[in-house]
C-alpha positions as CSV (number, residue, x, y, z in Angstrom):
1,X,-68.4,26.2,76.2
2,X,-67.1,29.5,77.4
3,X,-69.1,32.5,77.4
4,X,-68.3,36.6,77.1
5,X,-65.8,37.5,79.9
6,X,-61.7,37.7,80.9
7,X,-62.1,34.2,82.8
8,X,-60.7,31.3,80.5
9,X,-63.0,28.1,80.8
10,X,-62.1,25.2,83.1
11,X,-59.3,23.3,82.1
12,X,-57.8,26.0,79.9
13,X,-55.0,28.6,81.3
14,X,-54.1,32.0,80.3
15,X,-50.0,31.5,79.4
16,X,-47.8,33.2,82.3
17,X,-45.4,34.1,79.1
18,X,-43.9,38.0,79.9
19,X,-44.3,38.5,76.3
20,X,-47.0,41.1,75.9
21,X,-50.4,39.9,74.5
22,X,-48.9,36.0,74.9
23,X,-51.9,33.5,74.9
24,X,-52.0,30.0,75.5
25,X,-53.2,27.4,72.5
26,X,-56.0,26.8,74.6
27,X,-56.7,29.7,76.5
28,X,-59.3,32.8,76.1
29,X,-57.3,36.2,76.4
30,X,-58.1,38.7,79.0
31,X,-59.5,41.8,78.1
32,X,-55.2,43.4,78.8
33,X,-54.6,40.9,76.4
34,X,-56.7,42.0,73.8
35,X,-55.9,45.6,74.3
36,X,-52.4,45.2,73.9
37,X,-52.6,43.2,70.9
38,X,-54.6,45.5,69.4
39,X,-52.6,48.3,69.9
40,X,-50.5,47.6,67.9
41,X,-52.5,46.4,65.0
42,X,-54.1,49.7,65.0
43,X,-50.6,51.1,64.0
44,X,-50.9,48.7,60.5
45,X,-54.6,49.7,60.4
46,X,-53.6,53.6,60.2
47,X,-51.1,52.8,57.3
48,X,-53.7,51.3,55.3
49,X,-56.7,53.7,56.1
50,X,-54.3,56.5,56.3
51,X,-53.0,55.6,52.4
52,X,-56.7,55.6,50.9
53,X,-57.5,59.0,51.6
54,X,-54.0,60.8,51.4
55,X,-53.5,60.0,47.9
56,X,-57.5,60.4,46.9
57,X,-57.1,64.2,47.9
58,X,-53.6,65.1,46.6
59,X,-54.0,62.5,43.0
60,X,-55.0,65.8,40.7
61,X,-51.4,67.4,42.2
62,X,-49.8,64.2,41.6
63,X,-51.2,64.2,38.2
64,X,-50.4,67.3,37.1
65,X,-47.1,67.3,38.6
66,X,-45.9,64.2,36.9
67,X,-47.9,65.7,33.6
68,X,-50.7,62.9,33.3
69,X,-53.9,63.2,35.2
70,X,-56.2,61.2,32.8
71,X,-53.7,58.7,33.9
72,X,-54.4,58.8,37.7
73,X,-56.6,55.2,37.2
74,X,-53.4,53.4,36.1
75,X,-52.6,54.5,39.8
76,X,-55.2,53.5,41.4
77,X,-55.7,50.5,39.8
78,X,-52.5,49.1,40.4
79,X,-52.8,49.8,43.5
80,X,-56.1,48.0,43.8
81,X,-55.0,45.1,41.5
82,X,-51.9,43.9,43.5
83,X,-53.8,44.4,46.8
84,X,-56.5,42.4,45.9
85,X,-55.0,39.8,44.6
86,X,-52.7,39.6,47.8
87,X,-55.6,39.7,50.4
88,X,-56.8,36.3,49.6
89,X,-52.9,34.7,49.8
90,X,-52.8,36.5,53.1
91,X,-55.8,35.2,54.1
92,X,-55.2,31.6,53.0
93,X,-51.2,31.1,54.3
94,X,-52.1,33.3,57.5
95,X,-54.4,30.2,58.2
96,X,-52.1,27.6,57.3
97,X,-48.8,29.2,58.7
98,X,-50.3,31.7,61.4
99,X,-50.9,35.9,61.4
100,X,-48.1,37.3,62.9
101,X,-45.5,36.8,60.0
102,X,-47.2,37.7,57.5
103,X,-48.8,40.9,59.2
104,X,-45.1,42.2,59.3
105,X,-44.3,41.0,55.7
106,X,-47.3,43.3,54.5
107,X,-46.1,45.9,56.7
108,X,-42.3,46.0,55.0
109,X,-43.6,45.6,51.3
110,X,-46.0,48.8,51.8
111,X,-43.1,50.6,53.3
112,X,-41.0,49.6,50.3
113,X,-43.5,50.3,47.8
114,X,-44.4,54.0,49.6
115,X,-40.5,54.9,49.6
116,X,-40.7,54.2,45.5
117,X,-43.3,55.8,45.1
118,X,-41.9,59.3,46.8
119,X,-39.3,58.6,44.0
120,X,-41.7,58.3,40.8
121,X,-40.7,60.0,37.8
122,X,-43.7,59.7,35.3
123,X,-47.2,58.2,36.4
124,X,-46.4,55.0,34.9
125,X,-43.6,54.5,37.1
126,X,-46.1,55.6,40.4
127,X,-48.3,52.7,39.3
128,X,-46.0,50.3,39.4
129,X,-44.3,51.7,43.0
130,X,-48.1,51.7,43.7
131,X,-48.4,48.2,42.5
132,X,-45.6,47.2,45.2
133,X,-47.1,49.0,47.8
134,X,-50.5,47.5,47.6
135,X,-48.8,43.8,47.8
136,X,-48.3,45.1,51.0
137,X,-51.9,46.7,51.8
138,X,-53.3,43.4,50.8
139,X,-52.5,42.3,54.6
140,X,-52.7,45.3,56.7
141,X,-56.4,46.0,56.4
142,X,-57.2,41.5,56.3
143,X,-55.2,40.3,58.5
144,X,-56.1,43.9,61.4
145,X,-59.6,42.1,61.1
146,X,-59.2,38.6,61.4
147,X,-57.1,38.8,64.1
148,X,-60.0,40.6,65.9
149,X,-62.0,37.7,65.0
150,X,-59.3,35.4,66.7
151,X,-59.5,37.3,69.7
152,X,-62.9,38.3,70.1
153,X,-66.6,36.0,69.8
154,X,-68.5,38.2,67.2
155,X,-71.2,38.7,69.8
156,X,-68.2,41.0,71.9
157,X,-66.9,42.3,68.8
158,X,-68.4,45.9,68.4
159,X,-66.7,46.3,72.5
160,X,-63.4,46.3,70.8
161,X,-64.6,47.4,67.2
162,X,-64.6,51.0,68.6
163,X,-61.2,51.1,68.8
164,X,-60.5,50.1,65.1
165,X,-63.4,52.6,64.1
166,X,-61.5,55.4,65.9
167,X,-58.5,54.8,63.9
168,X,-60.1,54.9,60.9
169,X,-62.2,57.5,62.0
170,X,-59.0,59.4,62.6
171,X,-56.8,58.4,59.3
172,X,-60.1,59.3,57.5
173,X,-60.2,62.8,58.4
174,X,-56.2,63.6,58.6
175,X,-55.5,61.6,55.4
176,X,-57.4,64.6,53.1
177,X,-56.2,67.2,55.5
178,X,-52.2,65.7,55.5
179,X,-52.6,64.8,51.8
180,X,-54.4,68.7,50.6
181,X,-51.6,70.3,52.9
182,X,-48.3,67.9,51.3
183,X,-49.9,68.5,47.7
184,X,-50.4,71.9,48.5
185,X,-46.4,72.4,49.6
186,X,-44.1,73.5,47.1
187,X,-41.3,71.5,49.0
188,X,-40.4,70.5,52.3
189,X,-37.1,69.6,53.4
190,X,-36.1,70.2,50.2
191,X,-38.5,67.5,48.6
192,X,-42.2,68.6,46.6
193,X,-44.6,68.3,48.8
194,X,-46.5,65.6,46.9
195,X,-43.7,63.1,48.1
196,X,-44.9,63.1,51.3
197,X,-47.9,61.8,50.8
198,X,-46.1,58.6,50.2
199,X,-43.3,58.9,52.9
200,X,-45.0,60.1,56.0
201,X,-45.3,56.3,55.7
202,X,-41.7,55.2,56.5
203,X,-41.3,56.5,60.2
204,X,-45.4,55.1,61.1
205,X,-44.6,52.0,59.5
206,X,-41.0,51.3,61.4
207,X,-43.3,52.1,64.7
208,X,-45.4,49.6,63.6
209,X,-43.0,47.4,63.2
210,X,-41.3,47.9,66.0
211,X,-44.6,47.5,68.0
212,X,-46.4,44.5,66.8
213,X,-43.0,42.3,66.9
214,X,-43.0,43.1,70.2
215,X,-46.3,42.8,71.0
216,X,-48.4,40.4,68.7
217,X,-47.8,36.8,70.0
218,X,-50.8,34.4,69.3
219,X,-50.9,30.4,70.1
220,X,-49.4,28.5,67.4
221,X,-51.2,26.8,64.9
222,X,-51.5,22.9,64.9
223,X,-48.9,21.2,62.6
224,X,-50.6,20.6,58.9
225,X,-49.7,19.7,55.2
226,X,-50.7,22.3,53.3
227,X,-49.9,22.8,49.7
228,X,-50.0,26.5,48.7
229,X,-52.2,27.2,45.8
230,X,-49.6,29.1,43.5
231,X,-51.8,28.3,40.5
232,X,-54.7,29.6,41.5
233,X,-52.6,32.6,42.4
234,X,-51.2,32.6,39.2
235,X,-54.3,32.0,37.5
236,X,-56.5,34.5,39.2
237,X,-53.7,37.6,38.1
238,X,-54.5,36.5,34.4
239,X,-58.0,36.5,34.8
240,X,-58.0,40.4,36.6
241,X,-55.1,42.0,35.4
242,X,-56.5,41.9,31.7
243,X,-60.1,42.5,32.6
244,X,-59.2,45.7,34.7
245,X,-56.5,46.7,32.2
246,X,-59.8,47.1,29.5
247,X,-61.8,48.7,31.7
248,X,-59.0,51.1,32.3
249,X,-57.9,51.8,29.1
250,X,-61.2,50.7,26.4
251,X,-62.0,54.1,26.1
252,X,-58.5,55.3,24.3
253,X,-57.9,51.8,22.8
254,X,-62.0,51.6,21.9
255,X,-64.3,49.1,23.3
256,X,-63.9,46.8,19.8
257,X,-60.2,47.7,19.1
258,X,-58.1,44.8,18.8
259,X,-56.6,45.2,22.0
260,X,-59.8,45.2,23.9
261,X,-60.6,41.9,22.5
262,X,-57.2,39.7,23.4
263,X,-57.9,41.4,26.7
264,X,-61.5,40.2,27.0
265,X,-60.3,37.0,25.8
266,X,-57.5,36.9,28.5
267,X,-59.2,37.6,31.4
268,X,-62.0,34.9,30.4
269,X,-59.5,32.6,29.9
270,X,-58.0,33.1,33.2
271,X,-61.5,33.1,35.4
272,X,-61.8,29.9,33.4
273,X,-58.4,28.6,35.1
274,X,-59.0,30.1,38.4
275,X,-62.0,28.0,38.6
276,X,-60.4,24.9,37.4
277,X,-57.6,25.4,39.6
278,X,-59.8,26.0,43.0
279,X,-61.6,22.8,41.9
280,X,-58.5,20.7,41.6
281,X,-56.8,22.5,45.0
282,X,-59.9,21.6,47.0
283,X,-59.3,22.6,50.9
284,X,-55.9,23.5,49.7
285,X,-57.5,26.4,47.2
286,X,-57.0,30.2,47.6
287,X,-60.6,30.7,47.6
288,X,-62.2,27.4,48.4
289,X,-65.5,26.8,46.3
290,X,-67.2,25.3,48.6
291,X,-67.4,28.2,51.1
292,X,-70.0,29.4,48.2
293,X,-72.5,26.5,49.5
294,X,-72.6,28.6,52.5
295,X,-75.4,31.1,51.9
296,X,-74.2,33.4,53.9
297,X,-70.8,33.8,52.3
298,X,-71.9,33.4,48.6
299,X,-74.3,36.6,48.9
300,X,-71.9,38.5,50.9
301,X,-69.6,37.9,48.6
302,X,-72.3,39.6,45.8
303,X,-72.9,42.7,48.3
304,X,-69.3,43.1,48.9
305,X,-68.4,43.6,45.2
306,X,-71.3,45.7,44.5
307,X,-70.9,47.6,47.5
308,X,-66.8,48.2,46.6
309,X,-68.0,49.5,43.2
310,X,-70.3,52.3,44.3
311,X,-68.3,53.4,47.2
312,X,-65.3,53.7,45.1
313,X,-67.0,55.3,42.2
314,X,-68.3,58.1,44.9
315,X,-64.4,58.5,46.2
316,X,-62.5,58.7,43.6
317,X,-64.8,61.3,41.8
318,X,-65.8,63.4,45.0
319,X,-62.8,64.8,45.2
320,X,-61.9,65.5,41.3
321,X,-65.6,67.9,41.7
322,X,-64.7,69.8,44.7
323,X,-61.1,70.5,43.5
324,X,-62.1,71.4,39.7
325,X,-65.9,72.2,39.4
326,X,-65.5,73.9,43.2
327,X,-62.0,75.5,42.5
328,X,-60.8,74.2,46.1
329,X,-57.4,73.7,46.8
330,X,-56.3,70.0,47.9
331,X,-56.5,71.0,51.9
332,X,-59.9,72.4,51.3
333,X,-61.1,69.5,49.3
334,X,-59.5,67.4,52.3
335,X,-62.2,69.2,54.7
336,X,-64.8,68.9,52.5
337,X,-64.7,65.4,53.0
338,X,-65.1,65.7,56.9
339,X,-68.6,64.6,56.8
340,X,-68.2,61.4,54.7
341,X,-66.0,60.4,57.5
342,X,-68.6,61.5,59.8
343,X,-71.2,59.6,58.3
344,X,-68.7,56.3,57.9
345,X,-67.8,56.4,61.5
346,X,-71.3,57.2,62.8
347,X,-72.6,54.5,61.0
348,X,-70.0,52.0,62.0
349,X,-70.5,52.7,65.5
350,X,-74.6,52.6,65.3
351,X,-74.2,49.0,63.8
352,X,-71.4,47.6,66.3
353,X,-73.4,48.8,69.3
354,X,-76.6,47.7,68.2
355,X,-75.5,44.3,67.0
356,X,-74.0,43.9,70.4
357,X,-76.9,44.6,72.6
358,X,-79.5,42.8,70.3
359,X,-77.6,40.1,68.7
360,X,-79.3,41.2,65.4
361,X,-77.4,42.6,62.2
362,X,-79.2,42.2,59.1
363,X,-81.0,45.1,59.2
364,X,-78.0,47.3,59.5
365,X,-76.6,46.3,55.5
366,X,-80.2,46.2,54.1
367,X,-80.7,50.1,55.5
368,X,-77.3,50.6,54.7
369,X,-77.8,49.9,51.5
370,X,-80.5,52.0,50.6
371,X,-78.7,55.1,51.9
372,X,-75.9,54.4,49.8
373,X,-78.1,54.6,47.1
374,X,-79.9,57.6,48.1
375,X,-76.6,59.8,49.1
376,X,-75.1,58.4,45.7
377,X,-78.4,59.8,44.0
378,X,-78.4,62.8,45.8
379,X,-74.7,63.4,45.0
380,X,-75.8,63.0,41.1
381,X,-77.8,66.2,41.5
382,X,-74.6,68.1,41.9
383,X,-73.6,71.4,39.6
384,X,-71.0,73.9,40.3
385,X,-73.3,76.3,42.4
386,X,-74.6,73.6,44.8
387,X,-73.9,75.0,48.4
388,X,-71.3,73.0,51.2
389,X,-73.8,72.9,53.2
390,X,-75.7,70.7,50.8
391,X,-72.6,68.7,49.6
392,X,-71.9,68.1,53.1
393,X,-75.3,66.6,54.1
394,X,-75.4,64.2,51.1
395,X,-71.7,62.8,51.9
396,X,-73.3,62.1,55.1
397,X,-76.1,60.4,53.7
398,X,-73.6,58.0,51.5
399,X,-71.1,58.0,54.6
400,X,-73.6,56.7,56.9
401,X,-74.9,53.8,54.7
402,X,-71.5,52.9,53.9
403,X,-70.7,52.7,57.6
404,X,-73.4,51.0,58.0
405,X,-72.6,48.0,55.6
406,X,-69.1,47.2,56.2
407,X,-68.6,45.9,59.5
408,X,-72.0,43.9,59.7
409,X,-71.5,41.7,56.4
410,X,-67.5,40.9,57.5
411,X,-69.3,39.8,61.0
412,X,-71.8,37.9,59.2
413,X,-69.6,35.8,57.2
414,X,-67.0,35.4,60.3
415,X,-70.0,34.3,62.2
416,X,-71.1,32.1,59.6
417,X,-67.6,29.7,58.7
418,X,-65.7,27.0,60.7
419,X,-62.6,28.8,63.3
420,X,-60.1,27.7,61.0
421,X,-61.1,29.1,58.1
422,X,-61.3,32.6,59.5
423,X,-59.2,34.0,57.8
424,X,-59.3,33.0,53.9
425,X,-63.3,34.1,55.1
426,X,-62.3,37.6,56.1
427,X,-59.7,37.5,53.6
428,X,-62.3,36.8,50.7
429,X,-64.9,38.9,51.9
430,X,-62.4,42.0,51.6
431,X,-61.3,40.4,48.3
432,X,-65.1,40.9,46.8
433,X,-65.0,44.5,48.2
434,X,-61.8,45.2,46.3
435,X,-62.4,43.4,43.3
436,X,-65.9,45.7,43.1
437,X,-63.7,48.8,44.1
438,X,-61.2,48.1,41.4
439,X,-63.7,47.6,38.9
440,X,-65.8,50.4,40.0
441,X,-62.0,52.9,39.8
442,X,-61.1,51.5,36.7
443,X,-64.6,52.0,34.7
444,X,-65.8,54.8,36.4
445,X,-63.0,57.1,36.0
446,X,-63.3,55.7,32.5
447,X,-66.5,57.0,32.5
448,X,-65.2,60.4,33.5
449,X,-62.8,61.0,31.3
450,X,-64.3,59.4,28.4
451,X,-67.3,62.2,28.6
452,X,-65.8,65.0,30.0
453,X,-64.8,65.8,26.7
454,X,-67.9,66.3,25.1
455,X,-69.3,67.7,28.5
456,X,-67.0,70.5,28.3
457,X,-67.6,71.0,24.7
458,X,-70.9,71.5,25.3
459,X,-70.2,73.5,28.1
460,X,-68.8,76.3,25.8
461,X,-70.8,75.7,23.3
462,X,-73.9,77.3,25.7
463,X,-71.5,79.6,27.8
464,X,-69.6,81.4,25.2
465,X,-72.3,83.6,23.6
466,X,-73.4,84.4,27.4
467,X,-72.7,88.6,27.9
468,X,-70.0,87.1,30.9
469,X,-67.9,85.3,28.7
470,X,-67.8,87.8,25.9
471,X,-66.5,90.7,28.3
472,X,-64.0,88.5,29.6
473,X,-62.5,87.7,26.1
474,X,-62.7,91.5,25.9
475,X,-61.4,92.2,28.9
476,X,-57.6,93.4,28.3
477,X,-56.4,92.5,31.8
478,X,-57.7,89.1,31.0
479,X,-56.2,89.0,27.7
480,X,-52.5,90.0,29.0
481,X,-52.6,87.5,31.6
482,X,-50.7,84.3,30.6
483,X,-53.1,81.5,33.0
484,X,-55.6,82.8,30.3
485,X,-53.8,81.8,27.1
486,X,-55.0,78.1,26.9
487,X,-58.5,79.1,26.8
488,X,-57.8,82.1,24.5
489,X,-55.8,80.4,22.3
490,X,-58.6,77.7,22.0
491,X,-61.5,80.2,21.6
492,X,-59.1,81.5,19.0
493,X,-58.5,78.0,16.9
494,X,-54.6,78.7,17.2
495,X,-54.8,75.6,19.5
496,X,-57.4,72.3,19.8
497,X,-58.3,71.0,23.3
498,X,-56.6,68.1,22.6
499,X,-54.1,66.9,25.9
500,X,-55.4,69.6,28.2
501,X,-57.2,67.7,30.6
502,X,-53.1,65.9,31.1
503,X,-52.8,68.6,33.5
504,X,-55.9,70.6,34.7
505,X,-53.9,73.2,37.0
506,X,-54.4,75.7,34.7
507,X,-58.1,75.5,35.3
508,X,-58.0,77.4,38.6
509,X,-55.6,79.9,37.0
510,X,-58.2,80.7,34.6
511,X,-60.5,84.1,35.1
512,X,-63.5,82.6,36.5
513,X,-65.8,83.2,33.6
514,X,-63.6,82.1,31.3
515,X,-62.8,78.6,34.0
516,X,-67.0,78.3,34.3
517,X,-67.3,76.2,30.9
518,X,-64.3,73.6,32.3
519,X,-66.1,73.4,35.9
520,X,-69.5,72.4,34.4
521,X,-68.4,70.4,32.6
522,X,-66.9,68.0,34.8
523,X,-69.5,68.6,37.2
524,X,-72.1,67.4,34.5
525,X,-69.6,64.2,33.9
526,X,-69.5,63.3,37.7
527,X,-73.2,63.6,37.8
528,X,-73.2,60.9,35.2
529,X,-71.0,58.6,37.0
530,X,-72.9,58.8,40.4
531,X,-76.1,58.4,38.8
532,X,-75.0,54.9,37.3
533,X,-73.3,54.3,41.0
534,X,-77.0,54.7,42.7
535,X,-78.4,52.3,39.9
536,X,-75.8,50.1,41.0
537,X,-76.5,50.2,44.7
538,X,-79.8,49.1,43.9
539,X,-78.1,45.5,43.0
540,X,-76.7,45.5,46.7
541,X,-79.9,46.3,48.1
542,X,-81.4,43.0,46.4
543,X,-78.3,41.0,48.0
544,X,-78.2,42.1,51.1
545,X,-82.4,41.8,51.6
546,X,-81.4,38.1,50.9
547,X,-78.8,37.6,53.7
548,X,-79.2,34.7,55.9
549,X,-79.1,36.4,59.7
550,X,-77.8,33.6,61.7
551,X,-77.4,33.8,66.0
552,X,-74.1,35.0,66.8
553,X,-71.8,33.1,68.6
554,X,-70.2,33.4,71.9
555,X,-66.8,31.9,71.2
556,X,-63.5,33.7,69.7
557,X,-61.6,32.0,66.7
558,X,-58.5,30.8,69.2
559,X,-61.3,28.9,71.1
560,X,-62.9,27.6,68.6
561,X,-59.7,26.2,66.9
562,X,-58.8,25.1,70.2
563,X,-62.4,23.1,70.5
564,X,-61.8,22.0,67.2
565,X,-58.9,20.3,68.0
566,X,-59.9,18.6,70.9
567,X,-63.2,17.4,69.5
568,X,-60.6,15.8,66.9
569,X,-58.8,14.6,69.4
570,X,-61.6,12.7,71.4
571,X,-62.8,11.3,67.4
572,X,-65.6,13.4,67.7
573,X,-67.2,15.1,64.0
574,X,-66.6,19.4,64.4
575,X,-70.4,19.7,63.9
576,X,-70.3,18.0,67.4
577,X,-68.4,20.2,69.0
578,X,-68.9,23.3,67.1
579,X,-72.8,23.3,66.8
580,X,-72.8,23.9,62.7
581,X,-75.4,24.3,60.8
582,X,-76.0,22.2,57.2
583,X,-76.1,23.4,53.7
584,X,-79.4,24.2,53.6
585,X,-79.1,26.5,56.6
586,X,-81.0,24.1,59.3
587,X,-79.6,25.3,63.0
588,X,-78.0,22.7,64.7
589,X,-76.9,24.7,67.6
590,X,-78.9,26.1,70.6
591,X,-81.6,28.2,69.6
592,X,-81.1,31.8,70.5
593,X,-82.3,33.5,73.9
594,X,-84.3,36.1,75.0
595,X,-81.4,38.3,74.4
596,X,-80.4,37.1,71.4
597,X,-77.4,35.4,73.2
598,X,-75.9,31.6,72.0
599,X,-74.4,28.9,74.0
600,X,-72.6,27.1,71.7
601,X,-71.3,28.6,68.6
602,X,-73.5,28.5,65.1
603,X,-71.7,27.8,61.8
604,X,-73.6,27.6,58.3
605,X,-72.5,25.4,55.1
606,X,-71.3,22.3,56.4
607,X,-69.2,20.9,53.7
């Protein structure tokens, strides 16, 4: 079998197509090849990176502009539902039907979806524009990465893996910078500023376009019946959609409230028929059950989702601290974040390279892990006086471990499936990371806004006797200003607190005393919501400790589909040709060299 290099093996030729980035069914791609395609799956990759951190920075503008920021998780979470229900479909048809199509079909839905949502009225419209656009996200970030895996053996992988990290490196640190500097814009061109944050995508995502039809052209797939697993589909968006709905909304309805209950009931009721329906779909299924005899992808599954739950309860707080507790505007918050990014990248980079060189990656999650935990913990410690220079270096504790832990579990389960089921692998494994992210949004914002309340309440309660305070509710410059009347007009019982948090710009209106009881406040509620983050991490830490750490292999997805094929051809069994290894993780492959280097390609959880 063919090892690392440009050469394709004997008996297999490169196509001489003049499309850009053409390869033959049976031949390895050159490194030109690779780059090309690549290019312009970077563009999609942007869009999708880009999108997570535009909107985390500018949300409290959004909020407030559209008069709802306690409802900023009905955003997020309908962003997060509809994408991750969409990754595994992507996943699943991209295996039966081939990548290129419907890469380009998630690139026109998040367009279409980003264009609504420059157009939202009211935050319930923006989720559901939100909705629509993640459909579309679903793919971009899936599909990027399983088309690497086509390309690329996973022992190669961190060689081109640089190039993704760069883009997301970039998008990481422009996306708070664009996003603080569009929400901080009155209007331009004539539109509020917040509206960009949405259609700065439009002109990237026609590029896109534009590029990878040009650009993208992989071997076509074998001709198979496949039935597509609609009721699964259908099934799985009645198990979440209630279950995410509570967690979003148990705090106003109440945890017992009649409401809660029927949505409890729901969402049991439809993991019930998921599971049913999976069964009865068998290789046909959107997420195949038996991929969860593989060891490998049943606890990466388990780190994915616990991992998505604390790294989105750190970012969608983080920046709710810095632009309340800290007073900073949405560009300034946007900078703040600079070292998270640091940390992510740094971390991403550390683990490709290494896992290259040695073969090994196990040890990259279980450290990971732990430095999640601790950054998280370390975050919890936060008031409103802590320093940047301490802020910084915990983000880059948290951004570090998260970097750390992404790449190296995706490889693992790549590494540790059949070629053709690449992609509902990647696909699932991203699936388990948003399903853990959505949950994490959904009840950790809860968590925020169910106790900020009290937070601030208590907040007053131990600041307004304070000699500060007093002189500022004596202060007559501070009384004649108008930013001060909600807090005077609360101190004065003319007004209850009720609906203020709706829209928090008046906060840095406020004279700073009299802001101080608001900033703690939320600062002590953050606090809270990290510290059950880091007790969370913990769970991953467990999972990933128990990871199976399999040799990598030395073959790409479109050779191994092409091996696949022949070996079927010649009425040989895939384990023959492909080297697997059984259920119980017993290595039927070549054992791995002095450098950590296979032969022949190493699969766990035969079926």
């Amino acid at each position: 079998m063919t090892g690392p290099g440009p050469s394709p093996a004997p008996g297999r030729t490169v196509a001489a197509s003049g499309a850009p980035g053409a390869i033959a069914a049976s031949g390895a791609p050159t490194h030109r090849q690779i780059i090309t395609i690549l290019g312009g799956l970077m563009i999609g990759m942007f869009l999708a990176a880009l999108d997570q951190t535009i909107v985390a920075t500018s949300i409290r503008t959004i909020g407030d502009s559209l008069h709802g920021l306690s409802l900023q998780a009905w955003v997020t979470t309908a962003y997060l539902i509809t994408s991750t229900i969409a990754t595994p479909l992507y996943g699943k048809l991209s295996d039966v039907y081939g990548r290129k199509p419907f890469y380009l079909l998630a690139i026109v839905l998040f367009l279409i979806g980003s264009l609504l949502s420059g157009t939202a009225d009211s935050m319930y419209q923006l989720a559901i524009y939100r909705g629509v656009q993640g459909l579309g996200a679903g793919g971009l970030m899936s599909l990027a990465i399983t088309i690497l895996g086509d390309l690329v053996p996973p022992r190669e992988r961190a060689r081109y893996q640089g190039m993704f990290l760069a883009v997301f490196g970039t998008s990481s640190v422009l996306g708070p910078v664009i996003g603080g500097f569009f929400a901080g814009a009155d209007t331009i061109l004539g539109i509020a500023g917040w509206r960009w944050v949405f259609l700065i995508n439009i002109p990237i995502g026609i590029i896109g376009l534009i590029v990878i039809t040009k650009v993208l052209h992989l071997p076509p797939l074998p001709k198979v019946k496949h039935r597509i697993d609609w009721p699964g589909a259908l099934a799985l968006v009645i198990g979440l959609v209630p279950l995410l709905l509570v967690a979003e909304q148990g705090r106003a309805w109440g945890w017992d409230s009649g409401w809660s209950l029927v949505c409890y009931a729901l969402g049991v009721v439809g993991l019930g028929l998921f599971l049913l329906a999976e069964r009865v779909a068998g290789e046909d299924a959107l997420l195949p059950l038996y991929l969860f005899r593989n060891r490998t992808f049943a606890i990466g599954a388990g780190a994915n989702t616990i991992i998505g739950l604390g790294m989105f309860g750190a970012l969608a707080t983080l920046p709710l601290y810095l632009q309340i507790a800290k007073n900073m505007s949405p560009t300034e918050a946007g900078l703040a974040l600079i070292p998270l990014t640091v940390g992510i990248m740094s971390g991403s980079i550390i683990a490709g390279q290494l896992t290259s060189r040695t073969g090994r990656y196990k040890v990259f999650p279980v450290v990971g892990t732990t430095l999640m935990a601790l950054g998280a913990l370390l975050l919890s410690r936060l008031t409103v006086d802590t320093s940047m220079v301490m802020i910084g270096g915990f983000t880059i504790v948290f951004g570090l471990g998260l970097g750390l832990s992404m790449q190296p579990l995706i490889l693992a389960v790549q590494n540790a499936v059949p070629p053709k089921e690449m992609g509902v692998a990647t696909s699932s494994s991203l699936f388990f990371r948003q399903v853990g992210g959505t949950l994490g949004t959904a009840v950790f914002l809860s968590i925020l806004f169910s106790t900020v309340g009290q937070r601030i309440t208590e907040a007053f309660a131990k600041i307004a006797t304070t000699a500060d305070f007093q002189a500022a509710l004596a202060d007559p410059a501070v009384v004649a200003d108008p930013a001060n009347k909600p807090v005077l007009d609360l101190m004065s019982g003319s007004t209850g607190g009720s609906g203020m948090l709706d829209d928090s710009s008046f906060i840095s209106a406020l004279d700073p005393r009299l802001a101080r009881p608001f900033q703690v406040g939320f600062a002590e509620s953050i606090d809270l919501v990290l510290t059950i983050a880091a007790g969370v991490m913990v769970i991953a830490i467990v999972l990933v400790a128990l990871l199976p750490e399999l040799p990598l292999r030395n073959v790409s997805g479109i050779q191994g589909r092409a091996d696949e094929a022949a070996a079927a051809a010649a009425g040989l069994a895939p384990d023959e040709s492909l080297g697997r290894v059984g259920e119980h993780g017993g290595d039927v492959g070549q054992e791995q060299g002095a450098e950590g280097t296979v032969d022949e390609p190493v699969v766990e959880g035969q079926r």
